[in-house]
C-alpha positions, -999 to 999 in steps of 0.1 A, spaced: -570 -578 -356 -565 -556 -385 -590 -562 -413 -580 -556 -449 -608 -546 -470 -593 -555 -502 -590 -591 -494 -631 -584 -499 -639 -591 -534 -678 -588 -528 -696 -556 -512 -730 -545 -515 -742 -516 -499 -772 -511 -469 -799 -491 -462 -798 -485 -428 -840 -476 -413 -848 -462 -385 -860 -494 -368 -826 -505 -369 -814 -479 -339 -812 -487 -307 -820 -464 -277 -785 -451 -277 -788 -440 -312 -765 -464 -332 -776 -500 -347 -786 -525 -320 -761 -556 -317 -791 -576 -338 -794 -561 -371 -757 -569 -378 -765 -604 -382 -800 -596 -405 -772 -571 -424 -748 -605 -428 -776 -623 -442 -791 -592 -464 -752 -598 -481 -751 -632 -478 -780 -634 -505 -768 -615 -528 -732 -630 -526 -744 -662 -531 -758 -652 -565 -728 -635 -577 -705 -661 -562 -722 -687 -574 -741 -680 -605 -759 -709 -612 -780 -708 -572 -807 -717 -571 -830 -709 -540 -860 -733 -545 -835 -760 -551 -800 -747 -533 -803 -747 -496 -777 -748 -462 -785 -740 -424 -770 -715 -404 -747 -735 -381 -730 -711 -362 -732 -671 -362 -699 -646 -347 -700 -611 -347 -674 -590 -337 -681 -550 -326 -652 -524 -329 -673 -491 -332 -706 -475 -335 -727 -473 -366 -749 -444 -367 -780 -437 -388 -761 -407 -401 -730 -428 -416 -721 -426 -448 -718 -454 -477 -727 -482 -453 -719 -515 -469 -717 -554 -457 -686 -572 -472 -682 -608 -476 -657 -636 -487 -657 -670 -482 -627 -682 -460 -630 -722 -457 -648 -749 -478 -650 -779 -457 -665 -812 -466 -705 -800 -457 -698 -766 -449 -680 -733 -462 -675 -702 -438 -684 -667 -447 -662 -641 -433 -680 -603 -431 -668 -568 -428 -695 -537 -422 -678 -504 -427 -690 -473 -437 -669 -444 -454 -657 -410 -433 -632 -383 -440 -621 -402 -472 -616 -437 -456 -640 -470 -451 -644 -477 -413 -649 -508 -396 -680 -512 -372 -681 -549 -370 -666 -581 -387 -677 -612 -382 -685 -646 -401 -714 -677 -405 -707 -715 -407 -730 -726 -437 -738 -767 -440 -757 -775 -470 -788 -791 -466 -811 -813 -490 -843 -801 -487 -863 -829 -498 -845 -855 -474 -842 -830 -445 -807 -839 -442 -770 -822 -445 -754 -832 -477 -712 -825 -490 -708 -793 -505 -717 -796 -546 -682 -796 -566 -700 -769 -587 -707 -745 -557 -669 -755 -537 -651 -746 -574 -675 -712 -575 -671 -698 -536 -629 -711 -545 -630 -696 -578 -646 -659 -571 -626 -651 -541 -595 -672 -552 -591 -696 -527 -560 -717 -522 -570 -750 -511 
């Protein structure tokens, strides 16, 4: 599958630590999904601008990564993208891209995406997505419903 980083409206770039290698010298399977949710953070605030994380809250439902080549400590410009892809009823999917830049071009080392259900923290219980944050994630990376 081909992956169009322009369909990407939100990127954000990552510092890659040494921690983050695995004995073969490229990151371990892992730290791609702590790299989706270093992203996912900051996309929420830009997606959504009113957020609020003390009030604001989903769960993780479900987590896919896909690899397609090796990031090394050495790459260049290496950078999570995000975009929300569905907005269901309690949930929205996040779709992710991590590339990095060589000879001129952004290379993909992994796509992959996260099922989000909102969650109201006070009843400990899932909840419909807020018209405020389903017209935000729909708005920012233009969303045809």
């Amino acid at each position: 599958m081909e992956i169009d980083l322009q369909q990407f409206k939100f990127n954000f770039p990552l510092q890659m630590r040494w921690n983050d290698m695995d004995p073969l010298g490229h990151a371990n399977n892992a730290i791609y999904v702590t790299y989706f949710e270093i992203g996912r953070g900051r996309y929420m605030i830009d997606a959504c601008p009113q957020w609020d994380w003390t009030k604001d809250m989903f769960l993780i439902a479900s987590v896919n990564v896909n690899f397609i080549s090796e990031l090394l400590l050495t790459s260049k410009d290496p950078r999570v993208h995000i975009r929300t892809s569905k907005i269901g009823t309690k949930s929205f999917v996040l779709d992710y891209a991590i590339s990095s830049e060589k000879n001129g071009k952004r290379i993909i080392h992994a796509t992959g995406s996260t099922t989000q259900i909102m969650f109201d923290i006070k009843e400990r219980k899932t909840i419909e997505v807020p018209d405020w944050v389903r017209t935000s994630l729909a708005s920012y990376d233009a969303l045809v419903s």
